[in-house]
PDB file of N, CA, C and O in Angstrom:
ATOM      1  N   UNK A   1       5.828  26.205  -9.380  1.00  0.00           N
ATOM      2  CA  UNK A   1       5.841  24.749  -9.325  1.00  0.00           C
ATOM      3  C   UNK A   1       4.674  24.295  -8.442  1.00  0.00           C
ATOM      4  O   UNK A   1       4.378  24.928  -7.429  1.00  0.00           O
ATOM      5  N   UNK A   2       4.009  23.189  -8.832  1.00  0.00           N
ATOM      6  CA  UNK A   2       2.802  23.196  -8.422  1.00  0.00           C
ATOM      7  C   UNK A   2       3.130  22.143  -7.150  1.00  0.00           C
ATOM      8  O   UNK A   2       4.220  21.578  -7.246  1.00  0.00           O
ATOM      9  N   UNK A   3       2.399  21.846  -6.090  1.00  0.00           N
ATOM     10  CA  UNK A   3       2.169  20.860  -5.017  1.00  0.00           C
ATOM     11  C   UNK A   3       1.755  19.772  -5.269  1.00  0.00           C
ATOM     12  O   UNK A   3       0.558  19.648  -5.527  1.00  0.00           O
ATOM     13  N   UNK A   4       2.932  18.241  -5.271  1.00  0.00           N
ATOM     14  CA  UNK A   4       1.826  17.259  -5.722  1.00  0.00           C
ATOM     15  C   UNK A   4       0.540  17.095  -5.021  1.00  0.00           C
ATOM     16  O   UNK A   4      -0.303  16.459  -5.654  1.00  0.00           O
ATOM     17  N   UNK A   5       0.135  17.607  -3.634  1.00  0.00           N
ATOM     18  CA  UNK A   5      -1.192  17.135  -3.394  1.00  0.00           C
ATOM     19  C   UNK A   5      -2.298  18.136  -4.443  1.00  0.00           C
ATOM     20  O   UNK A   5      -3.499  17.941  -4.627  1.00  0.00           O
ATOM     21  N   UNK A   6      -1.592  19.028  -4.913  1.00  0.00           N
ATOM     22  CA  UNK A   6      -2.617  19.651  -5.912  1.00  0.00           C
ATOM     23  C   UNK A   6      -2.926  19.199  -7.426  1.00  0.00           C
ATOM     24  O   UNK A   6      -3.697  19.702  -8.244  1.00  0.00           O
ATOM     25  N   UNK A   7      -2.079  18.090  -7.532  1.00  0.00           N
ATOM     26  CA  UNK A   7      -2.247  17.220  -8.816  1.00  0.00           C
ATOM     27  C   UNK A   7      -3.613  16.162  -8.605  1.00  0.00           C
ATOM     28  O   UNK A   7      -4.115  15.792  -9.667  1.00  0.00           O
ATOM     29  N   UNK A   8      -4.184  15.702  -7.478  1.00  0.00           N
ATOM     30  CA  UNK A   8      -4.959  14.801  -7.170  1.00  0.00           C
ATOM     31  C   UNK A   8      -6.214  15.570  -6.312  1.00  0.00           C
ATOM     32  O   UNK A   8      -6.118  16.337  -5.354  1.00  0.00           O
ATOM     33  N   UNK A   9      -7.498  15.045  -7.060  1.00  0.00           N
ATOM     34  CA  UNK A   9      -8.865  15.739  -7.111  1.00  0.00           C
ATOM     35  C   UNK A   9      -9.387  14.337  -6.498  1.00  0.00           C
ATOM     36  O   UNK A   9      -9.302  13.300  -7.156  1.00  0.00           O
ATOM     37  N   UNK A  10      -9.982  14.373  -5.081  1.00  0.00           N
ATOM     38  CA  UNK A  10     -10.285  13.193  -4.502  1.00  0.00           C
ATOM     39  C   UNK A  10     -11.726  13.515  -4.102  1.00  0.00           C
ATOM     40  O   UNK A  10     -12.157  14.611  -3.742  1.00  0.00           O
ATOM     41  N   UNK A  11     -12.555  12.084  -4.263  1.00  0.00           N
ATOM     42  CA  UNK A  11     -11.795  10.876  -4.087  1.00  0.00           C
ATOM     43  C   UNK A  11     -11.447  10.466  -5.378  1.00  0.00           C
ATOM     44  O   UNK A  11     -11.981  10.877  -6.408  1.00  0.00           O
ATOM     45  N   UNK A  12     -10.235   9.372  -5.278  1.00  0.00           N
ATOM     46  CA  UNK A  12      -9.545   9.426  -6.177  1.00  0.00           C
ATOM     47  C   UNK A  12      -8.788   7.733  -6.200  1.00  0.00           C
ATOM     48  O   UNK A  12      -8.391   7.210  -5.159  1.00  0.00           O
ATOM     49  N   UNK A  13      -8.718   7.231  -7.200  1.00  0.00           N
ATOM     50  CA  UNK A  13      -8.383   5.773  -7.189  1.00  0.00           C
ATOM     51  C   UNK A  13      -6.298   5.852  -7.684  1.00  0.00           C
ATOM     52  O   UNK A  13      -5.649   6.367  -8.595  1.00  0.00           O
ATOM     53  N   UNK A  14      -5.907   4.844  -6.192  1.00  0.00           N
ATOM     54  CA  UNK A  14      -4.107   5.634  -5.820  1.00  0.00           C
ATOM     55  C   UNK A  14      -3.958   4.150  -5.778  1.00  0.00           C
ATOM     56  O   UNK A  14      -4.631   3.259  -5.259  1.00  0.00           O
ATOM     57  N   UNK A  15      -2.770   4.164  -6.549  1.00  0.00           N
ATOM     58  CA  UNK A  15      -1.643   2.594  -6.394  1.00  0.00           C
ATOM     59  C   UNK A  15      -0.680   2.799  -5.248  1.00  0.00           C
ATOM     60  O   UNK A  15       0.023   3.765  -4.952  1.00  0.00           O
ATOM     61  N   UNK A  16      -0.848   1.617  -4.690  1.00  0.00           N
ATOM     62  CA  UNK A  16       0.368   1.608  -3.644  1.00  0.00           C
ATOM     63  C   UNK A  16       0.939   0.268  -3.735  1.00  0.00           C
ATOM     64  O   UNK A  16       0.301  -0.775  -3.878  1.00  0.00           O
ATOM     65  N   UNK A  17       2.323   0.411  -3.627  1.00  0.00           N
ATOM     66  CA  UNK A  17       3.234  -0.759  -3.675  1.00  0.00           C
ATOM     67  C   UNK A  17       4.215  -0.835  -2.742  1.00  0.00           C
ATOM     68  O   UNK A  17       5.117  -0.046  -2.457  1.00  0.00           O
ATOM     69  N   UNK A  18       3.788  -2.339  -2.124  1.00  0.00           N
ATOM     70  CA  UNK A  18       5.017  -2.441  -0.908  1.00  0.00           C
ATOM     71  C   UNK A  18       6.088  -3.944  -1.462  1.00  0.00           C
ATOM     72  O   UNK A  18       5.667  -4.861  -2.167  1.00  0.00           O
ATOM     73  N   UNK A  19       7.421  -3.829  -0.939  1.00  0.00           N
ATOM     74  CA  UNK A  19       7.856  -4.550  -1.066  1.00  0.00           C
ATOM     75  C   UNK A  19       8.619  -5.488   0.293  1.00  0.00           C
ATOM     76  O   UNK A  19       8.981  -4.848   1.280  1.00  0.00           O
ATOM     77  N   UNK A  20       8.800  -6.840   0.261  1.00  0.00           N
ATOM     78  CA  UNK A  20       9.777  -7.102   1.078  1.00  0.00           C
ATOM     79  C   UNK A  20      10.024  -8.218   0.976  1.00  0.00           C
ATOM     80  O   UNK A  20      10.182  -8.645  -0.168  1.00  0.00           O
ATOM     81  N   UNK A  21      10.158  -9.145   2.117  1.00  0.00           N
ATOM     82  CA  UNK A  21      11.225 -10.919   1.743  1.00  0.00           C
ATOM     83  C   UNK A  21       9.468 -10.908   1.558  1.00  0.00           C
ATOM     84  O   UNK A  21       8.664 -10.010   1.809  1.00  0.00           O
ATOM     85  N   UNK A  22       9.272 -12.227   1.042  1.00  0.00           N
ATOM     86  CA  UNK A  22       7.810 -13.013   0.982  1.00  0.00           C
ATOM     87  C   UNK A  22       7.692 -14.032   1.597  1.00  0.00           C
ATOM     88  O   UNK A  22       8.219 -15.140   1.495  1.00  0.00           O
ATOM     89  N   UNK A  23       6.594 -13.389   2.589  1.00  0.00           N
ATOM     90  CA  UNK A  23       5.926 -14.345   3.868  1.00  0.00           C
ATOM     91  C   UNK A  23       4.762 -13.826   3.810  1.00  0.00           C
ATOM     92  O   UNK A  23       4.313 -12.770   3.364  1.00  0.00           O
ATOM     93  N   UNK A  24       4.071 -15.286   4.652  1.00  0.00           N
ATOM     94  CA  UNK A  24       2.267 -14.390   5.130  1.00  0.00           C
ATOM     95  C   UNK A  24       2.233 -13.230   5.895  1.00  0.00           C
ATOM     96  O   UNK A  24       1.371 -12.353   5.837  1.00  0.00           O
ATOM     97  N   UNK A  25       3.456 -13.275   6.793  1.00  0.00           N
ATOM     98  CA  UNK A  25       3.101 -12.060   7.175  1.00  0.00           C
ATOM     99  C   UNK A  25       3.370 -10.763   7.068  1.00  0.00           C
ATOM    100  O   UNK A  25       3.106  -9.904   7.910  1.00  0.00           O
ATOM    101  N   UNK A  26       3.973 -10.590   5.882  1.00  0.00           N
ATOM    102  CA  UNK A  26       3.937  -9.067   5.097  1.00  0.00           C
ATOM    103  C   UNK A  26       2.849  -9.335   4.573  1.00  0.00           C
ATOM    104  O   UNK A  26       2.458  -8.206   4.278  1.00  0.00           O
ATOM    105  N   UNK A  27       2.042 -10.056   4.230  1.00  0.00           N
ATOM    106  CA  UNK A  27       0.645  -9.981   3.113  1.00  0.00           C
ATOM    107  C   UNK A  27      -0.277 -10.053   4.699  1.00  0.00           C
ATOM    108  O   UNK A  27      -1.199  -9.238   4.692  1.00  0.00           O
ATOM    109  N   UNK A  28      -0.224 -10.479   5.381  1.00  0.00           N
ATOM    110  CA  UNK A  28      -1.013 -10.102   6.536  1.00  0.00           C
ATOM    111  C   UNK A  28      -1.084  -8.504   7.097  1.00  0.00           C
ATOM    112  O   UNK A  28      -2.010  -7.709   7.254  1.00  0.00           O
ATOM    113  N   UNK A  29       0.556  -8.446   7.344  1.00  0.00           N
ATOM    114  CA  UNK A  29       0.766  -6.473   7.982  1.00  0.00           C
ATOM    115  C   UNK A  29      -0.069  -5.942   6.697  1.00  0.00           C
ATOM    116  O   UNK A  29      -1.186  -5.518   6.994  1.00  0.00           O
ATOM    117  N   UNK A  30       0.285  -5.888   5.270  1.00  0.00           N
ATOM    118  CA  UNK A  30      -0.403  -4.893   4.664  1.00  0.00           C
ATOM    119  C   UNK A  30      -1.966  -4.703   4.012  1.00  0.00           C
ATOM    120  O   UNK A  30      -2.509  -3.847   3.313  1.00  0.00           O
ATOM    121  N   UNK A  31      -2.400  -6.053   4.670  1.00  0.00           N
ATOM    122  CA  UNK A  31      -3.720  -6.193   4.893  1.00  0.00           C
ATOM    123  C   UNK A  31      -4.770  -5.612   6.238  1.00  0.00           C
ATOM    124  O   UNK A  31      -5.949  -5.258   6.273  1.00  0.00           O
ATOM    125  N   UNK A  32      -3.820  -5.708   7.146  1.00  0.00           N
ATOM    126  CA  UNK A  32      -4.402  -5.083   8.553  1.00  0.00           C
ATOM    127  C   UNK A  32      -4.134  -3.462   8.458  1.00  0.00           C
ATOM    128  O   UNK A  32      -5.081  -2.685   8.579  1.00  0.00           O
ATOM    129  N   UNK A  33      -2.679  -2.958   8.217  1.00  0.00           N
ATOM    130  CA  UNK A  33      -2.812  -1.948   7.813  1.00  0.00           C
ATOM    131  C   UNK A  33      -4.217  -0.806   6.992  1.00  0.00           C
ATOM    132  O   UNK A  33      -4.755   0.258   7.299  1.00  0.00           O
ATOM    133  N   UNK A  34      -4.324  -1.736   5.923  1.00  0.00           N
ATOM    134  CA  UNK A  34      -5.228  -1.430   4.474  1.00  0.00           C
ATOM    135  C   UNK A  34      -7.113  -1.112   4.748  1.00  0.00           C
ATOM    136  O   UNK A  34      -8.010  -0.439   4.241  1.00  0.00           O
ATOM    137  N   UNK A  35      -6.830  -2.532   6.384  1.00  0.00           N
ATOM    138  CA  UNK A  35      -8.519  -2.473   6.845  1.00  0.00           C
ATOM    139  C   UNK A  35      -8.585  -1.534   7.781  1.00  0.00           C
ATOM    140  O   UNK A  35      -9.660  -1.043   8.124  1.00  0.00           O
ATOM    141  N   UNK A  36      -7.130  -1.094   8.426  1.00  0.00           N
ATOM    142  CA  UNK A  36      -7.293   0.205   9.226  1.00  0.00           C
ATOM    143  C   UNK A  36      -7.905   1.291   8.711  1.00  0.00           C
ATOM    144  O   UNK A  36      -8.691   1.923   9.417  1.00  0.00           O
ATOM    145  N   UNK A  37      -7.631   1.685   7.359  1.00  0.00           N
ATOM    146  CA  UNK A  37      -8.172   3.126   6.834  1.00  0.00           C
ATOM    147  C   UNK A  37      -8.910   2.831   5.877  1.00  0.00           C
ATOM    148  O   UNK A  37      -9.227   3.654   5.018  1.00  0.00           O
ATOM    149  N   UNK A  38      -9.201   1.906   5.881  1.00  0.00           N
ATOM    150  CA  UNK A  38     -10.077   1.960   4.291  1.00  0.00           C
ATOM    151  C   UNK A  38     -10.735   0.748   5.099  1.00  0.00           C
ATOM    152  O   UNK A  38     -10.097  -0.300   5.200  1.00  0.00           O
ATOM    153  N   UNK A  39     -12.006   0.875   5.678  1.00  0.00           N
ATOM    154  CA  UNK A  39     -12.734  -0.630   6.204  1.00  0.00           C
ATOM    155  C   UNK A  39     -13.669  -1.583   5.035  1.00  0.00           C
ATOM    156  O   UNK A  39     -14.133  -2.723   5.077  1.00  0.00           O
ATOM    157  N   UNK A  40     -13.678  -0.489   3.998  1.00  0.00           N
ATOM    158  CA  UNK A  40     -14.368  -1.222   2.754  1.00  0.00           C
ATOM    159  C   UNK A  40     -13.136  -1.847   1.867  1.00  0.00           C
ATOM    160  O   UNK A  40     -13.322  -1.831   0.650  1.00  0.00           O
ATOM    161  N   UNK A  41     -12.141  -2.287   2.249  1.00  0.00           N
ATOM    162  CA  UNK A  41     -10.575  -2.400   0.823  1.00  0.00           C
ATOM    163  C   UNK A  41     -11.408  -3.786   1.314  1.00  0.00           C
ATOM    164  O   UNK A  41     -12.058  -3.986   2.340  1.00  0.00           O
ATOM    165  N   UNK A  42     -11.085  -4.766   0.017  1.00  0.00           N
ATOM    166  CA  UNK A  42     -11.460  -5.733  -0.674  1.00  0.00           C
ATOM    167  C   UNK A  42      -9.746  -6.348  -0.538  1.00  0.00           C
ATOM    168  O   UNK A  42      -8.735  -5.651  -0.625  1.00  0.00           O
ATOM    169  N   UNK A  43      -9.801  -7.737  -0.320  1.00  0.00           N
ATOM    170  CA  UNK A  43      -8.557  -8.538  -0.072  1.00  0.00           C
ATOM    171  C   UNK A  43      -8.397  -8.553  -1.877  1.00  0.00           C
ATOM    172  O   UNK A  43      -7.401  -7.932  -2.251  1.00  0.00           O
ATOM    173  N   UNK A  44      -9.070  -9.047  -2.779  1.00  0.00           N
ATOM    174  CA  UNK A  44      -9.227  -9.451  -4.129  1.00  0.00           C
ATOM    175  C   UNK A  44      -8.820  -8.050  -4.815  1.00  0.00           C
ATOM    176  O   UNK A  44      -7.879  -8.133  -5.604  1.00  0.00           O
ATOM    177  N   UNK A  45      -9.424  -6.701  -4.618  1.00  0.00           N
ATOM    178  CA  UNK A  45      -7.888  -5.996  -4.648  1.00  0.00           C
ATOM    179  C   UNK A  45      -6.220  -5.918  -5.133  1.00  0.00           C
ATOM    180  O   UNK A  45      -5.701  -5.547  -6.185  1.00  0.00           O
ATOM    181  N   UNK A  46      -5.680  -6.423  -3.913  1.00  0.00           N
ATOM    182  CA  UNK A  46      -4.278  -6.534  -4.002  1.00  0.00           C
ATOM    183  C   UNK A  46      -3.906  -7.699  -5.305  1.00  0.00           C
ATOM    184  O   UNK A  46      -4.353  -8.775  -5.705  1.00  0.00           O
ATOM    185  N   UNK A  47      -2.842  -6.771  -5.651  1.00  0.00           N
ATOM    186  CA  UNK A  47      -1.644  -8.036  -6.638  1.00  0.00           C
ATOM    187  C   UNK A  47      -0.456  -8.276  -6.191  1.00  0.00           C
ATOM    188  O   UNK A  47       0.210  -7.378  -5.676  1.00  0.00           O
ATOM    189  N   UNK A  48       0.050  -9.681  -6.335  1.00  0.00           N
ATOM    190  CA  UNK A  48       1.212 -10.473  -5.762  1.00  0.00           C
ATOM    191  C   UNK A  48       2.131 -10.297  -7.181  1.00  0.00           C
ATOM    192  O   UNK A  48       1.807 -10.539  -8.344  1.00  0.00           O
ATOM    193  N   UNK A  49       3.289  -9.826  -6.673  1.00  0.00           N
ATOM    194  CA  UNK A  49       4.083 -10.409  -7.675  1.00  0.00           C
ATOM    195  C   UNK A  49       5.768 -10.860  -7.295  1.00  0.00           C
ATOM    196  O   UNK A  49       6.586  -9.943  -7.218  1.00  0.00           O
ATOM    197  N   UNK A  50       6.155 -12.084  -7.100  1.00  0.00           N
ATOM    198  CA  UNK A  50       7.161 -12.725  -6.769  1.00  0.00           C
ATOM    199  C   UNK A  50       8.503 -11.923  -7.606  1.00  0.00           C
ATOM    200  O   UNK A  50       8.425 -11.201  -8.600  1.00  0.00           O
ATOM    201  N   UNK A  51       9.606 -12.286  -6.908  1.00  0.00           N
ATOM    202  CA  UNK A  51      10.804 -11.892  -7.625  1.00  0.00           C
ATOM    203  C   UNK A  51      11.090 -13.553  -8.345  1.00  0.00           C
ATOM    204  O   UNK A  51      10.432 -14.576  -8.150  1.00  0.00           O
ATOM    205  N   UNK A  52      12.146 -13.379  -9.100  1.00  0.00           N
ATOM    206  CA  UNK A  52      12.452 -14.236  -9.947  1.00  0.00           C
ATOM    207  C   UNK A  52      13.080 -15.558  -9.410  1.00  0.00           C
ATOM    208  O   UNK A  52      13.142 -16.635 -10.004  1.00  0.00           O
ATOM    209  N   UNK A  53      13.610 -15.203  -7.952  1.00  0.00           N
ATOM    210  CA  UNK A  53      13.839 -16.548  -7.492  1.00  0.00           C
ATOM    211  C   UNK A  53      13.159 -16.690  -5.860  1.00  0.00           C
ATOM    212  O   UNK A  53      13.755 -17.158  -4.890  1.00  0.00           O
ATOM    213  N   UNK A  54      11.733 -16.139  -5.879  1.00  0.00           N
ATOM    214  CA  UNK A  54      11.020 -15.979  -5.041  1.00  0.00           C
ATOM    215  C   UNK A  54      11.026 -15.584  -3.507  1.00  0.00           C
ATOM    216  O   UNK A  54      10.196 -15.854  -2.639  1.00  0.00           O
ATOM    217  N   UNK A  55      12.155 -14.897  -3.433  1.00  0.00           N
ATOM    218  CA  UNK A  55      12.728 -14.316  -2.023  1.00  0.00           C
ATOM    219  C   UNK A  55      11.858 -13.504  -1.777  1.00  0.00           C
ATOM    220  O   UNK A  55      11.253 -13.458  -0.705  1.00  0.00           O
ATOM    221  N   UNK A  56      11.649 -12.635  -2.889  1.00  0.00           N
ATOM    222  CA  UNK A  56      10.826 -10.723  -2.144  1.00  0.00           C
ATOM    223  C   UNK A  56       9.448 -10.818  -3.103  1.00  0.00           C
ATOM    224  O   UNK A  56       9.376 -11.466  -4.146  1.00  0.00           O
ATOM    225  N   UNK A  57       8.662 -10.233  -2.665  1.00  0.00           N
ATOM    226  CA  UNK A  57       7.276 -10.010  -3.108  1.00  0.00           C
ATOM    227  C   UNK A  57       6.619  -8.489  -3.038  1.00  0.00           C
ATOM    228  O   UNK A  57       6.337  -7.695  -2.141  1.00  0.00           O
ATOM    229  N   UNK A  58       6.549  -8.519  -4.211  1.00  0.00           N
ATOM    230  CA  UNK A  58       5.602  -7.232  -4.073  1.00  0.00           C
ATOM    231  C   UNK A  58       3.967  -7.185  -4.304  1.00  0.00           C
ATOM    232  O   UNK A  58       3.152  -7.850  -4.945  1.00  0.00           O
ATOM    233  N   UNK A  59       3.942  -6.330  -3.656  1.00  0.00           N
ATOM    234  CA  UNK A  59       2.093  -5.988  -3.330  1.00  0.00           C
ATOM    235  C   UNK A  59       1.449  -4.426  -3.575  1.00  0.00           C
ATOM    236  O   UNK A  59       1.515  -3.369  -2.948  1.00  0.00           O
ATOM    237  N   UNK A  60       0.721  -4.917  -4.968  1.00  0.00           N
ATOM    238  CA  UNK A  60       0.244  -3.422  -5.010  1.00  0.00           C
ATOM    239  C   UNK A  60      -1.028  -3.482  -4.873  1.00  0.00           C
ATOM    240  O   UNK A  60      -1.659  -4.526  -5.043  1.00  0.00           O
ATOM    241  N   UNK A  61      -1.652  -2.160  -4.488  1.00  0.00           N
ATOM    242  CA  UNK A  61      -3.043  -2.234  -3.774  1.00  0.00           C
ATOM    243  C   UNK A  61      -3.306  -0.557  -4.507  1.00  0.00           C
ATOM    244  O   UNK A  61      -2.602   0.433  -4.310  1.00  0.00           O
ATOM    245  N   UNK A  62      -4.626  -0.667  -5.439  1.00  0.00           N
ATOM    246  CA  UNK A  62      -5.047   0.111  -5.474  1.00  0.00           C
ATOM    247  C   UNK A  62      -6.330   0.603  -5.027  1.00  0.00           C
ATOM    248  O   UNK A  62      -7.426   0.081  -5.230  1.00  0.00           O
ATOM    249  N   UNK A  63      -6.119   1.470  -4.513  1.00  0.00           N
ATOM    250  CA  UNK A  63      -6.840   1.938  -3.391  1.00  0.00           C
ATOM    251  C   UNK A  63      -7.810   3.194  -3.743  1.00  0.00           C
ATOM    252  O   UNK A  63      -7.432   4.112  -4.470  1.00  0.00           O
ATOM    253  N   UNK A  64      -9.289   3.131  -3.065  1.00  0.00           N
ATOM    254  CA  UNK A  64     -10.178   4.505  -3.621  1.00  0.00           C
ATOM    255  C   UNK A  64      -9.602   5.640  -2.349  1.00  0.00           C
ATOM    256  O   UNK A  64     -10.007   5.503  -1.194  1.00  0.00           O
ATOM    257  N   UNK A  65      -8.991   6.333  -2.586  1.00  0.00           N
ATOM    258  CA  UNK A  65      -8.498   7.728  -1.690  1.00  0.00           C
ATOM    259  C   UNK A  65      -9.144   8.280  -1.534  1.00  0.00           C
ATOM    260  O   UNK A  65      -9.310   9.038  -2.490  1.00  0.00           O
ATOM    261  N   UNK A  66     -10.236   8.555  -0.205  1.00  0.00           N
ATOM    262  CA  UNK A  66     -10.838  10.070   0.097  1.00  0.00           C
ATOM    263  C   UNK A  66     -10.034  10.957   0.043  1.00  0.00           C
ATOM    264  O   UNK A  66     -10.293  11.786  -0.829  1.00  0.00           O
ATOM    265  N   UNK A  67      -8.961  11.178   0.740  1.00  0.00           N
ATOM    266  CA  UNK A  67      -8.576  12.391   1.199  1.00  0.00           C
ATOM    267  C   UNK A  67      -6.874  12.231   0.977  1.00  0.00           C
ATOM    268  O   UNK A  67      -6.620  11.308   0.203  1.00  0.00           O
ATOM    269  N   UNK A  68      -5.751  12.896   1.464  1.00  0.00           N
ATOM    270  CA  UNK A  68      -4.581  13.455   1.160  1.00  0.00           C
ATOM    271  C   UNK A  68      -4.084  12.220   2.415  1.00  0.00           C
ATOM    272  O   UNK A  68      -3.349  11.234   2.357  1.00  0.00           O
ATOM    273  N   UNK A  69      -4.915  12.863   3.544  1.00  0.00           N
ATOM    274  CA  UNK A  69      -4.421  12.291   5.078  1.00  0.00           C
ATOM    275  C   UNK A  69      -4.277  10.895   5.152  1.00  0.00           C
ATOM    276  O   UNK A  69      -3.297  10.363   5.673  1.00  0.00           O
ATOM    277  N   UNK A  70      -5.477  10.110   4.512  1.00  0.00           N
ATOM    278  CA  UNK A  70      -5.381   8.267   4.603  1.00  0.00           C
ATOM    279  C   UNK A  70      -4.085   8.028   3.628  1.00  0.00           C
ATOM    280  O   UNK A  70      -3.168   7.374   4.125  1.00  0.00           O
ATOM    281  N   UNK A  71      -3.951   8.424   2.499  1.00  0.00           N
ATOM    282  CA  UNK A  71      -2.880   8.116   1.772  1.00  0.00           C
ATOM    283  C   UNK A  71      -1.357   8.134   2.774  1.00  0.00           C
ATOM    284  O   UNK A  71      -0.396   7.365   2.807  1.00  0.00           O
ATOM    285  N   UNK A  72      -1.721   9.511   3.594  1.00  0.00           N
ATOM    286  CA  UNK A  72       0.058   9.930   4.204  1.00  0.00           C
ATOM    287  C   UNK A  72      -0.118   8.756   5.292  1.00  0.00           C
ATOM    288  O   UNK A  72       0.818   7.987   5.511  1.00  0.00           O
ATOM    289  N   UNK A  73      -1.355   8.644   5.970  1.00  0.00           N
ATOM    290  CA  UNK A  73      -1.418   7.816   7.502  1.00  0.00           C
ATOM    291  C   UNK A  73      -0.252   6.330   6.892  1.00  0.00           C
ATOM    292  O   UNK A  73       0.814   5.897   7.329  1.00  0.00           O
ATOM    293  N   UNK A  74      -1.301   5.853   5.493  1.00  0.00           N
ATOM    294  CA  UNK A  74      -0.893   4.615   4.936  1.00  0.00           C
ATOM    295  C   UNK A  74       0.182   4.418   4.805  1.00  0.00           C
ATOM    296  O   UNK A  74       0.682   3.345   5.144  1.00  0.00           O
ATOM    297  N   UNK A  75       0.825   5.345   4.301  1.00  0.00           N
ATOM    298  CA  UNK A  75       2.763   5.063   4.218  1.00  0.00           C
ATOM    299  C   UNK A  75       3.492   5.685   4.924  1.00  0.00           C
ATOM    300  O   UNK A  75       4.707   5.651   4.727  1.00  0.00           O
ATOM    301  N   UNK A  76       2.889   6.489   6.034  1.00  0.00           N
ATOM    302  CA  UNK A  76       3.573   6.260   7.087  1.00  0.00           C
ATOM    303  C   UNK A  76       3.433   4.976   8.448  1.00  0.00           C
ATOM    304  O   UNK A  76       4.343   4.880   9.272  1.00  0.00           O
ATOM    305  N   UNK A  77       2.396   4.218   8.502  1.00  0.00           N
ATOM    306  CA  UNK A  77       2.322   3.174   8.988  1.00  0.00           C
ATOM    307  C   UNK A  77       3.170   2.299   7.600  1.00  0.00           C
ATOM    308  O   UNK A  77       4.342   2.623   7.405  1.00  0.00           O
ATOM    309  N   UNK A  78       2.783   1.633   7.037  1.00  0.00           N
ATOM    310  CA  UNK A  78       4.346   0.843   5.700  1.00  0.00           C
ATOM    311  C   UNK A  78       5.506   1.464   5.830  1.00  0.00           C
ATOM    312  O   UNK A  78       6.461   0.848   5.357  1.00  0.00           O
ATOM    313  N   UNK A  79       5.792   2.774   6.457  1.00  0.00           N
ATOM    314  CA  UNK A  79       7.527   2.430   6.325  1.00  0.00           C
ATOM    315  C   UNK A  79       8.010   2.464   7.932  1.00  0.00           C
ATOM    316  O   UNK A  79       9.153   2.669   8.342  1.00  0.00           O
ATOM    317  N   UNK A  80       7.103   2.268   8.524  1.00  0.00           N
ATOM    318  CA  UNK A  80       7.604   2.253  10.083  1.00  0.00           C
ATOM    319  C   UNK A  80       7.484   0.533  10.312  1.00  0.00           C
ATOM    320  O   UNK A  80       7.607   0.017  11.422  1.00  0.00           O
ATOM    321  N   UNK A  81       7.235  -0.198   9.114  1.00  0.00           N
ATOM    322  CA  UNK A  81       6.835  -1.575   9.446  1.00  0.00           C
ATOM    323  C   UNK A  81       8.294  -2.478   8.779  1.00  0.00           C
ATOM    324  O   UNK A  81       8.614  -2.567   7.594  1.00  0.00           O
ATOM    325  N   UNK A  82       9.085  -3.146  10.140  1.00  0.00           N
ATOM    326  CA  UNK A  82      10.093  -3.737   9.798  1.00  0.00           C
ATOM    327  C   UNK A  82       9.915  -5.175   8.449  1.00  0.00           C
ATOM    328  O   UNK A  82      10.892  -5.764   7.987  1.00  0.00           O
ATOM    329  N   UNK A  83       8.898  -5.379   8.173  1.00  0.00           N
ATOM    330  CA  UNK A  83       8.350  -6.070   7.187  1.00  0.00           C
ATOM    331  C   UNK A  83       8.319  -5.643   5.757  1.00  0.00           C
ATOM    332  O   UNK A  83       8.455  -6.340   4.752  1.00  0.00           O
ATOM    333  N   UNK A  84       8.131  -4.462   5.856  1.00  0.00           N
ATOM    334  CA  UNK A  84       8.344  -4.115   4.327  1.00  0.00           C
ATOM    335  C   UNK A  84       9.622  -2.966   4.560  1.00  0.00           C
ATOM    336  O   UNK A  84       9.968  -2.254   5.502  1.00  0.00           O
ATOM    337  N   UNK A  85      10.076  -3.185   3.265  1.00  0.00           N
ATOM    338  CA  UNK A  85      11.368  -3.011   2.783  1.00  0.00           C
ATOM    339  C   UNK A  85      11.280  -1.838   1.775  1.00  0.00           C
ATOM    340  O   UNK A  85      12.304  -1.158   1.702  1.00  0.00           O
ATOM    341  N   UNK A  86      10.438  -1.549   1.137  1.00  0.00           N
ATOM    342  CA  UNK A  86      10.481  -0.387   0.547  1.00  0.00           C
ATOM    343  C   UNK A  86       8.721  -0.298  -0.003  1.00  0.00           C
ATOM    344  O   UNK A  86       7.998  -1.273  -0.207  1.00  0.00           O
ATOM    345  N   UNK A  87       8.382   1.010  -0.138  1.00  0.00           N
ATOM    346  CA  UNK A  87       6.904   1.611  -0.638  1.00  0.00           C
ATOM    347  C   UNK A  87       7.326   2.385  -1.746  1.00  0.00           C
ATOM    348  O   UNK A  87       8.398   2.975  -1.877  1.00  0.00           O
ATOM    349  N   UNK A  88       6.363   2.319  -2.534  1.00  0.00           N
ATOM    350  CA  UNK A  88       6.122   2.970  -4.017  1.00  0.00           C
ATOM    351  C   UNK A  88       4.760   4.092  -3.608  1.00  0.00           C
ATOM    352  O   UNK A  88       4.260   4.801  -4.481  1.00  0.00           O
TER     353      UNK A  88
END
């Protein structure tokens, strides 16, 4: 059985999706986050997408991956963040 980090030949273009209630400042945390490891991520980038009666928002960001490590840093800073509610 193979290792997923051995499925991915980097650098390498990786979706990430966070979810939580919708405020600026989950679209702020996963923007400061995003300029932490990646100082070139582009705000225009990310996609918004509301729930149906606009409580929770999700945000996916696809991202150019150098390496294995920025990907793990990234969602381990998103799930230590009381703001988002779940990562994809």
């Amino acid at each position: 059985m193979s290792n997923i980090k051995d499925l991915l030949t980097f650098p390498c273009e990786f979706p990430i999706k966070v979810m939580g209630l919708a405020s600026a400042e989950l679209k702020a945390a996963v923007l400061q986050t995003l300029y932490k490891y990646l100082p070139d991520f582009k705000e225009e980038q990310l996609k918004y997408r509301s729930s149906r009666n606009g409580r929770y928002l999700s945000i996916t960001a696809n991202i150019m991956a150098s390496d294995q490590e920025t990907i793990d840093k990234i969602y381990i800073e998103f799930n230590s963040n009381p703001l988002i509610l779940m990562t994809l």
